[in-house]
N, C-alpha and C positions, 0 to 999 in steps of 0.2 A: 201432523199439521203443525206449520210455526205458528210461536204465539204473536202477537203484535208488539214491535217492540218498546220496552219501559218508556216513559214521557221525560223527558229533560230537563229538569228545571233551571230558570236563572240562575247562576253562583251570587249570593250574597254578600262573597268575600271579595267581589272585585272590586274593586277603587272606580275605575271607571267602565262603565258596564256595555259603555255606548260606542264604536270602534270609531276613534276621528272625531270626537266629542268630548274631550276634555272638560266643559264644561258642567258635564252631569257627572256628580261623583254620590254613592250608596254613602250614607253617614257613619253605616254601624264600622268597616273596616277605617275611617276616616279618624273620627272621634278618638282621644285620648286622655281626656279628661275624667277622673271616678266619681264626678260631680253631674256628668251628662249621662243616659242610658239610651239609647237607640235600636228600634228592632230591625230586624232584616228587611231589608228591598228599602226601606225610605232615603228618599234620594233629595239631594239639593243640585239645582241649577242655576250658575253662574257663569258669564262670558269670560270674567276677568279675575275671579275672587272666590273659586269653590274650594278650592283644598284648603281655603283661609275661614272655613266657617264657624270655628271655636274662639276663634278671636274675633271676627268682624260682624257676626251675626248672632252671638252672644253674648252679651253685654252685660259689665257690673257683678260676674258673677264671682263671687268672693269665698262661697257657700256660708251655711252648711246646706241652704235648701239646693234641689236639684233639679235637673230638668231632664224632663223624661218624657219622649218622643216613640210613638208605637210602631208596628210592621205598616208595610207599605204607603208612606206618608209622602205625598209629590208637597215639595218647599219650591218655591218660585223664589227668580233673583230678587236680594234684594229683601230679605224677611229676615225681623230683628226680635229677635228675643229682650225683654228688656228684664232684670233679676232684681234683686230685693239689696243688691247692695246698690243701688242706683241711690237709694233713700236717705235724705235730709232731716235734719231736726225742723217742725215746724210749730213748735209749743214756747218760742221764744222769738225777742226781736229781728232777728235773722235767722235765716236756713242757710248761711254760709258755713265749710267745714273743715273751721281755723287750722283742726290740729292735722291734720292730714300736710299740709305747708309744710309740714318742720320748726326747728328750732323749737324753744320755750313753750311755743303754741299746745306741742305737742303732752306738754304736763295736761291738758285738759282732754285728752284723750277718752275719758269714762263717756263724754257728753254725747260719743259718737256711738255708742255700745248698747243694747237693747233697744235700737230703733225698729218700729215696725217691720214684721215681717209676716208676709203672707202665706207662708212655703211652698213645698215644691209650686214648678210649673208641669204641668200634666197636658200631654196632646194624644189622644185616643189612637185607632186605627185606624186607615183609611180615611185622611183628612188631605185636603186638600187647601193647602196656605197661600195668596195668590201673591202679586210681584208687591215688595214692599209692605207688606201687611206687619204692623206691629204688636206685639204677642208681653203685655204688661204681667207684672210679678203674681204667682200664686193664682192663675188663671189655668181653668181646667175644661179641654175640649172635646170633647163626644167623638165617638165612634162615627165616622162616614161623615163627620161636619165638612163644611165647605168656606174658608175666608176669604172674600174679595178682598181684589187687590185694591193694597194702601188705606186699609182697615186699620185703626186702633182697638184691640180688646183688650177689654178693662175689666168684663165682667165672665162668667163661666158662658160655656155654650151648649145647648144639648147635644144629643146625637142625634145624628142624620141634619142639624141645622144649617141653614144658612145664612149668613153676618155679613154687615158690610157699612161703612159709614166711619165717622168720629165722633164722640165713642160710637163702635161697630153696636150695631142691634140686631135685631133675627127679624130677618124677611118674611122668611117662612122655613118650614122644616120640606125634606125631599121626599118622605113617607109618611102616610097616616101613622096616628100612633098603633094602632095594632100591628102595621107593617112594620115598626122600628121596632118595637118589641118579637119580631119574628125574625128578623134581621141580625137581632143583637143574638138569639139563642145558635140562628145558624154560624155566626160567629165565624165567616168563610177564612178570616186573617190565619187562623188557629190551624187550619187545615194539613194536614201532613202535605211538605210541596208538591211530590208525584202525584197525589190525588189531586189537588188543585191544580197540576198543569194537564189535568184530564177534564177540566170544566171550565176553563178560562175562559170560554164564551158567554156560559151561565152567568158568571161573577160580573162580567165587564156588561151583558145584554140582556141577560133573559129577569122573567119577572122571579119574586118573591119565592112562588110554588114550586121554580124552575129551581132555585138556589136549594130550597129544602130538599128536593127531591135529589139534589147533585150530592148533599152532605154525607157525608162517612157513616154507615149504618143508618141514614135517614133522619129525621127531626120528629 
């Protein structure tokens, strides 16, 4: 008797995943920067501007902090990372930042050095960033969080939360806490891909018990 044949998973290596949609492209084969880390399948969508997302939607990054984005992460057009070199002096009569100009200015160079820094930027698994949503320095976001669109985050976000506003705040969370804590253990991102392209209906529909019950040797 044949067996059923192996599950197929998405290639993670393709630029654009979507045939005749240019506008979705996977980050991880995209990204070329040692400053950015990106896991497999998280995707950015742009009409005009995706394969420009290390320069247009990451902003001020000068390092040495990083930004580090997890597996399966949907980014909506339009979502800006904002980084820690954005940062001005503000402990003096101006936050203008002379020495940057050139010339002479540039002697005062130390003034602009040891300015606040928040470090890395951190985006969990399974997040969903919505069109426009602003993602501020040294901000760290949960596992399965969710940002409305044209959100400023300023402050960290839990897992499974959902945020939205200026500054963005938490609505509410998508699971009781016993369920984000069961959630977090099943850890479905982690999955070896062939076994998660044998449950993808669990992960996208079924409840909690469904997901446990689907995980690799069980929970």
């Amino acid at each position: 008797m044949s067996s059923a044949p192996a599950p197929f998973p998405a290639d993670p290596t393709v630029l654009h995943p979507m045939p005749g949609q240019p506008r979705v492209v996977q980050l991880k084969p995209l990204v070329t920067s040692e400053l950015i880390e990106v896991g497999d399948y998280s995707y950015y969508d742009d009409p005009e501007h995706a394969t420009e997302f290390e320069t247009r939607n990451v902003l001020y990054h000068y390092g040495p902090e990083r930004l580090v984005i997890g597996k399966f992460c949907a980014l909506a057009t339009g979502v800006r990372f904002i980084m820690n070199g954005s940062n001005h002096r503000m402990d003096g009569p101006s936050t203008f930042p002379f020495p940057t100009l050139g010339g002479s200015w540039t002697d005062h160079f130390d003034l602009l050095t040891n300015l606040p820094n928040r470090g890395d930027t951190v985006i969990g698994n399974d997040v969903w960033i919505g069109y426009e949503a602003v993602i501020m320095p040294g901000v760290r976001i949960g596992h399965g969080a969710i940002i409305s669109a044209r959100s400023v985050v300023v402050s960290d976000v839990p897992d499974y939360g959902i945020v939205g506003g200026n500054p963005a705040r938490l609505i509410r969370t998508r699971y009781e806490e016993a369920d984000i804590a069961r959630l977090l253990a099943v850890a479905w991102w982690d999955w070896p891909a062939e076994h998660l392209t044998r449950h993808i209906r669990s992960v996208m529909s079924g409840t909690v018990a469904e997901l446990e019950a689907a995980a690799p040797g069980g929970v």
